[in-house]
TIGUFI-328714 format. One line per 3 residues: number of its first residue (from 1); for each residue x, y, z of N, C-alpha, C. Coordinates in steps of 0.2 Angstrom, whole numbers, plus 5000, padded with zeros to 4 digits. Example, Ala and Ser with C-alpha at 12.3 -4.5 7.8 and 13.67 -1.06 7.14 Angstrom:
! residues 2
1) 5066/4972/5039/5062/4978/5039/5066/4984/5039; 5064/4989/5035/5068/4995/5036/5064/5000/5039
! end
This chain:
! residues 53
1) 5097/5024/4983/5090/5025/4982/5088/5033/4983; 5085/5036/4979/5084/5042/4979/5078/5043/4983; 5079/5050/4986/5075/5054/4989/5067/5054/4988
4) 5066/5055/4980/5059/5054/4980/5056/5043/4979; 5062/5042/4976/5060/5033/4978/5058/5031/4986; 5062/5032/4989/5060/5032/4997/5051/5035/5000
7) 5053/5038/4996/5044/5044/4998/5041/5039/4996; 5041/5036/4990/5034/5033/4986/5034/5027/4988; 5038/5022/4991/5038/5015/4992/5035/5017/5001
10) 5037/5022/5005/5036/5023/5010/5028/5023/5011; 5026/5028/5006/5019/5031/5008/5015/5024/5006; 5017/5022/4999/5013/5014/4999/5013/5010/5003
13) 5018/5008/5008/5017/5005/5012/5014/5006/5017; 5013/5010/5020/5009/5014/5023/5003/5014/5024; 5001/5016/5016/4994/5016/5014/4992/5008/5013
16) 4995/5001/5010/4994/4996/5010/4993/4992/5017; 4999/4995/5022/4997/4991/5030/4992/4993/5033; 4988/4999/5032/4983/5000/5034/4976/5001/5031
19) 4977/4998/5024/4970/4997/5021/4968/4988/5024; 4976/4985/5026/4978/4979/5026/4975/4979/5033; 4973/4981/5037/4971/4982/5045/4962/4983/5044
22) 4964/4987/5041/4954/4988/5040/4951/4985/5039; 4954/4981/5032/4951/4975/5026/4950/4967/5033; 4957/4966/5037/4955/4963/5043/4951/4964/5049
25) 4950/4970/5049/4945/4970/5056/4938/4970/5053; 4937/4970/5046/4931/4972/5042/4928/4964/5041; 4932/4958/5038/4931/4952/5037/4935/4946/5039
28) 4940/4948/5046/4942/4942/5050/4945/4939/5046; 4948/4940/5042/4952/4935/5038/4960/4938/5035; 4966/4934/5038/4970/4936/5037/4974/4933/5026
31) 4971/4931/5024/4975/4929/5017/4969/4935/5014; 4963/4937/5016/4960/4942/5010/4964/4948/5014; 4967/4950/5020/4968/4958/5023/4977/4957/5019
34) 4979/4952/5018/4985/4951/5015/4985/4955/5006; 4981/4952/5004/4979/4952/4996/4980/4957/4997; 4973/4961/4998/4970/4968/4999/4976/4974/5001
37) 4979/4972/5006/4987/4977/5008/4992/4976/5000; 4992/4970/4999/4998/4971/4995/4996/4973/4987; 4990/4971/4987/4986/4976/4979/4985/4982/4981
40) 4984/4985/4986/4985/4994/4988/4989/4996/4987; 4996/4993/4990/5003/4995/4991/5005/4996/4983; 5002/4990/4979/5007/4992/4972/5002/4998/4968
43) 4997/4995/4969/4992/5002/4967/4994/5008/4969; 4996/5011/4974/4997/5018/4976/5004/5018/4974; 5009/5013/4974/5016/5014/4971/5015/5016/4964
46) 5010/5014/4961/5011/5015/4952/5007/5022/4952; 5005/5023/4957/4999/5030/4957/5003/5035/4957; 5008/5035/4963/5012/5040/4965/5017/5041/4960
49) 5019/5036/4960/5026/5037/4953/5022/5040/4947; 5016/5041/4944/5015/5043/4938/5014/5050/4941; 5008/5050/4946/5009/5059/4949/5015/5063/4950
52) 5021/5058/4954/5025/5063/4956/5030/5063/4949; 5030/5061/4942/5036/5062/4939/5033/5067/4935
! end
């Protein structure tokens, strides 16, 4: 796995488990704070792959 693959699945992650924390403290519900995190996570994954190439 390359250097910058690490970065961009890292930052997604990141950024998904803590949209995923907010979306739950916001609506008490653990299947929408799941959704929410993992449509982040691939959003910003596809975000950062097109910015950083």
């Amino acid at each position: 796995m390359s250097q910058r693959t690490a970065l961009i699945l890292f930052i997604a992650v990141v950024t998904g488990v803590g949209f995923g924390v907010i979306t739950f403290l916001a609506k008490k519900s653990y299947p929408d704070a799941v959704r929410d995190g993992l449509f982040v996570a691939a959003a910003c994954a596809v975000g950062l792959h097109n910015l950083i190439d």
